[in-house]
N, C-alpha and C positions, 0 to 999 in steps of 0.2 A: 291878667296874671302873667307873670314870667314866666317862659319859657322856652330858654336860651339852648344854641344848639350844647355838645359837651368840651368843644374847644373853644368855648368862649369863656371857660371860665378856666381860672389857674385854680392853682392848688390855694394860693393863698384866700382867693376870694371861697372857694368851696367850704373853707371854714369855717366862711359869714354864713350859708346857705342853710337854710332851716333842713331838719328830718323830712318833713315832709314834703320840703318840695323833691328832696332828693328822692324821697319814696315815689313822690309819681312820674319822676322823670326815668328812674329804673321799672317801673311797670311801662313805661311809653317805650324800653326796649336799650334804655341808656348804661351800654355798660358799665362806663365810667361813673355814676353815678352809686350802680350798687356796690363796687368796688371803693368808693370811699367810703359809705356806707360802713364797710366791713372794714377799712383800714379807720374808721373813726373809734368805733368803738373795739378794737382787739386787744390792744393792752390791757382794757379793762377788763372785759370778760375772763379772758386767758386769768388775772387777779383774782376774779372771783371764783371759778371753776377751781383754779388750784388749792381755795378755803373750804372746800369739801373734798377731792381728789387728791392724791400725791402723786400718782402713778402718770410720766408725762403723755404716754400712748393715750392713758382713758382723756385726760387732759384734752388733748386734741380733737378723738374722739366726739368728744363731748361740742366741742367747739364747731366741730362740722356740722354736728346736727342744729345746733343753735341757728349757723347759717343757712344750712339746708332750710329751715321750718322759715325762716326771715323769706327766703326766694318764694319759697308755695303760697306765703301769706301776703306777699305785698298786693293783691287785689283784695283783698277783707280789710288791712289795717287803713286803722281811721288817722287823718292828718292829726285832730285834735289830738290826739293819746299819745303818751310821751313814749318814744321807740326808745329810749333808753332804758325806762324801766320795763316794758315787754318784754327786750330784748333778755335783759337780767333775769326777769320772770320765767323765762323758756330756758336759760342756762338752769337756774336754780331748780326747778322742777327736772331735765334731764339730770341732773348728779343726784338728785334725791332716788331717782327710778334706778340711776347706776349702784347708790347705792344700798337699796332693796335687793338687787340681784346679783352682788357680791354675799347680802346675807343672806340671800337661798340659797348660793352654791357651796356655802361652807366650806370654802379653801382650807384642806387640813395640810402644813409642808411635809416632806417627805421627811424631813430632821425629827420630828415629832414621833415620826411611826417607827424608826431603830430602835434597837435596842441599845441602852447604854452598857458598857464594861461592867461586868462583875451585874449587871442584873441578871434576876433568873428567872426563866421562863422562856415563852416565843414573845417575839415583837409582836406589835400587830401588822405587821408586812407577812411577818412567818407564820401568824396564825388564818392567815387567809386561803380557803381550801383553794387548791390546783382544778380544775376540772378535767385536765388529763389524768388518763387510766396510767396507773402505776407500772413499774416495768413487771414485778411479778405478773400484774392483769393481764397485761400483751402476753406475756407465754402462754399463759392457761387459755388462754384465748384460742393462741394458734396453736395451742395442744389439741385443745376442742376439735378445733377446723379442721386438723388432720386425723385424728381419730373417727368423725361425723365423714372425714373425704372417703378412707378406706373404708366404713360399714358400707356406704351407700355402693362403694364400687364392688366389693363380695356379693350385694343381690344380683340376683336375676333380672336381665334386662327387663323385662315386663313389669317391673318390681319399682325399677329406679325411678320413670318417668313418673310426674303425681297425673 
């Protein structure tokens, strides 16, 4: 079997080089190997992933982990099984999971929750209660606190402590 060092071969000949041998010369530790690896198929991927995604962040996203899972896996993948459909197989399955979890989080834009001119009513931005206490609250509050200060300071010492 061949297995040439990685400056033995040009770029041109690495286009002759099967997946597989490339796959076990980057498990043998070959950087340059999984790096064409990843410059063979990016075009493509990148083409595919964008046929489910628009957004170029997830885009990328998405692509890393493709790579990511290609690195963890190259001691399981088998030479016979075609690394380009795997490879696809692992893109298309992450955009499917990205997007399940764009429809759990139910992205609502913020243009939606205004209210438009001449509607009547609150938005639903405006109908969302505050949790802070209102300014009347604070006063009655600190009216409390000081009415509750001065009773306790009129007792009789023996009175105040509990």
């Amino acid at each position: 079997m061949l297995n040439p060092q990685p400056q033995q071969y040009s770029i041109l000949q690495r286009k002759e080089v099967p997946d597989g041998l490339l796959v076990g010369q980057a498990l043998a530790g070959d950087q340059y190997a999984f790096e064409f690896l990843v410059n063979r198929y990016h075009h493509q991927l990148v083409s595919c992933i964008r046929g489910f995604l628009k957004d170029n962040d997830q885009i990328y996203d998405v692509l890393q982990h493709v790579y990511l899972q290609l690195y963890l896996s190259l001691p399981i993948l088998l030479r016979d099984v075609s690394l380009k459909a795997w490879l696809f197989q692992v893109a298309r399955n992450r955009c499917l999971d990205e997007l399940r979890k764009r429809r759990r989080r139910a992205e609502v834009p913020f243009s939606t929750l205004e209210r438009e001119d001449g509607e009547e009513g609150l938005s639903p931005l405006e109908a969302i209660p505050d949790p802070e206490p209102l300014p009347e609250e604070i006063t009655e509050r600190g009216e409390l606190h000081g009415s509750l200060h001065a009773a306790i300071v009129s007792l009789p010492p023996k009175f105040r402590s509990i």
